[in-house]
C-alpha positions in Angstrom: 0.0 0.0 0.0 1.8 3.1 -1.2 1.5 5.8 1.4 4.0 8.6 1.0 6.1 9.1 -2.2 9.3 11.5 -2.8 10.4 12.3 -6.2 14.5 12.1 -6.4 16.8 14.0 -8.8 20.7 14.5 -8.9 22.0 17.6 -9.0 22.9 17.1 -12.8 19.4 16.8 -14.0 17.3 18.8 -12.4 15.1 21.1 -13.8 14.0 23.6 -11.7 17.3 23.7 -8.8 17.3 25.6 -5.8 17.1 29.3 -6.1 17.6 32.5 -3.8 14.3 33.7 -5.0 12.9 30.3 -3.7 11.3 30.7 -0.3 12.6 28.2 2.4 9.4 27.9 4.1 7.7 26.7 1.3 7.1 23.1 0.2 8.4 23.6 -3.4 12.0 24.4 -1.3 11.3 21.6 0.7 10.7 18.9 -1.8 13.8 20.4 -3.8 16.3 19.5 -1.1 14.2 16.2 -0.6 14.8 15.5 -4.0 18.5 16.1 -3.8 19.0 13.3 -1.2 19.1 9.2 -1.6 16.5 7.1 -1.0 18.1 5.5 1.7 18.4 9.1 3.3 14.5 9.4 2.4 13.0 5.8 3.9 12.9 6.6 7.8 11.4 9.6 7.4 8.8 8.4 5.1 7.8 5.4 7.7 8.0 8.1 10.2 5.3 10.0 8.5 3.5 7.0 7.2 3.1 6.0 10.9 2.2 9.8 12.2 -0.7 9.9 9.7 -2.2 6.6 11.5 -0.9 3.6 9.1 -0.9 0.8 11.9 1.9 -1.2 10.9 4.4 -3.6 12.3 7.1 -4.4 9.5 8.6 -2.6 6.2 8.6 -4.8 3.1 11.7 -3.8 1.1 13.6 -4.5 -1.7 17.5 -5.9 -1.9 18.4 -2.2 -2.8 17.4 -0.9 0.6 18.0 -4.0 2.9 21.5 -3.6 4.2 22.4 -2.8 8.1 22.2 1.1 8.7 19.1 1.3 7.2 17.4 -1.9 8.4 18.5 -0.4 12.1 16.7 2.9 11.7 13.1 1.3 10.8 14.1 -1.5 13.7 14.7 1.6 16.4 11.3 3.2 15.0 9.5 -0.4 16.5 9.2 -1.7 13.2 10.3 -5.2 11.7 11.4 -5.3 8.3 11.7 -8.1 5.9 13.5 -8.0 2.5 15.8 -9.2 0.0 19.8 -9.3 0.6 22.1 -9.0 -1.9 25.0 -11.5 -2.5 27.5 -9.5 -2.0 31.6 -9.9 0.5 29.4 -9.3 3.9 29.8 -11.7 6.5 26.7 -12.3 8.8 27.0 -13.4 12.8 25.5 -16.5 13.4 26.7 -18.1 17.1 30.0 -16.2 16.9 30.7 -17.6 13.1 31.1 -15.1 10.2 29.2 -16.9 7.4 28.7 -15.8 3.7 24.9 -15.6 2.2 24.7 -19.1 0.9 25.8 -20.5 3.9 23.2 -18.5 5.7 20.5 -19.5 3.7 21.9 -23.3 4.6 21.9 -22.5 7.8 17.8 -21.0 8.1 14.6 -23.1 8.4 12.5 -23.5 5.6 9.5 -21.5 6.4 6.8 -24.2 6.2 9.1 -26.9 7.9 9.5 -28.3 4.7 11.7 -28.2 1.8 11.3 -25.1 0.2 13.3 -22.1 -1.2 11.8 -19.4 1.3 13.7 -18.8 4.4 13.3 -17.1 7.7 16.2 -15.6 9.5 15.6 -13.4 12.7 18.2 -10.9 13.0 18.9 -8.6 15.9 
C-alpha cells in the first residue's frame, strides 16, 4: 500500500534547482532538497510520517536495494520489523559467533513451512 512518495533528482538533472528567489518555508524548497538526497536518506522519514498519519503497521517490506544494516536499524529503532531481500554480496553475517557468507546463511535457516522449500526465515537482531 503506497503511502508517501518522494520524487528524487541528482543535482545534474534537475530542472527547476534551488534558487535565492525560492522561499525556504515553502514546500516547493522543501521537496527540492528532498529531491537532492538518496533514497536510503528518504525511507525513515517516510515510515516516520507514514506512521504519524495513523498507518498501523508492524514491519517494512523492502527490496535488496534498501536491505543492508544502517538502514534496516533505523526502521528497527522506530519499532518496526522489516523483511527484505539481501544482496549476495563480500558481507559476512553473525551466526553463534561464526562469520558466514549468504549461501551458507540461507543453509543455515529453516524452511518457512518446515518443509523443503526455497523461502527462508532468518531473525536478526
Amino acid at each position: 500500500m503506497p503511502v508517501d512518495f518522494s520524487l528524487l533528482s541528482s543535482k545534474k538533472s534537475q530542472i527547476n534547482g534551488i534558487s535565492s528567489k525560492v522561499d525556504k518555508r515553502s514546500s516547493g524548497y522543501k521537496r527540492r532538497v528532498e529531491a537532492l538526497q538518496t533514497a536510503p536518506e528518504q525511507i525513515p522519514r517516510m515510515v516516520e510520517r507514514a506512521m504519524n498519519a495513523g498507518i498501523d503497521a508492524s514491519h517494512v517490506l523492502m527490496d535488496s536495494w534498501f536491505t543492508y544494516q544502517p538502514l534496516v536499524k533505523e526502521i528497527k529503532d522506530q519499532g518496526l520489523d522489516v523483511i527484505g531481500m539481501v544482496k549476495n554480496l563480500k558481507q559476512r553475517y553473525l551466526v553463534n559467533g561464526q562469520r558466514v557468507s549468504l549461501k551458507e546463511l540461507y543453509h543455515l535457516a529453516k524452511p518457512t513451512d518446515g518443509k523443503k522449500s526455497i523461502l527462508r526465515s532468518i531473525h536478526t537482531t
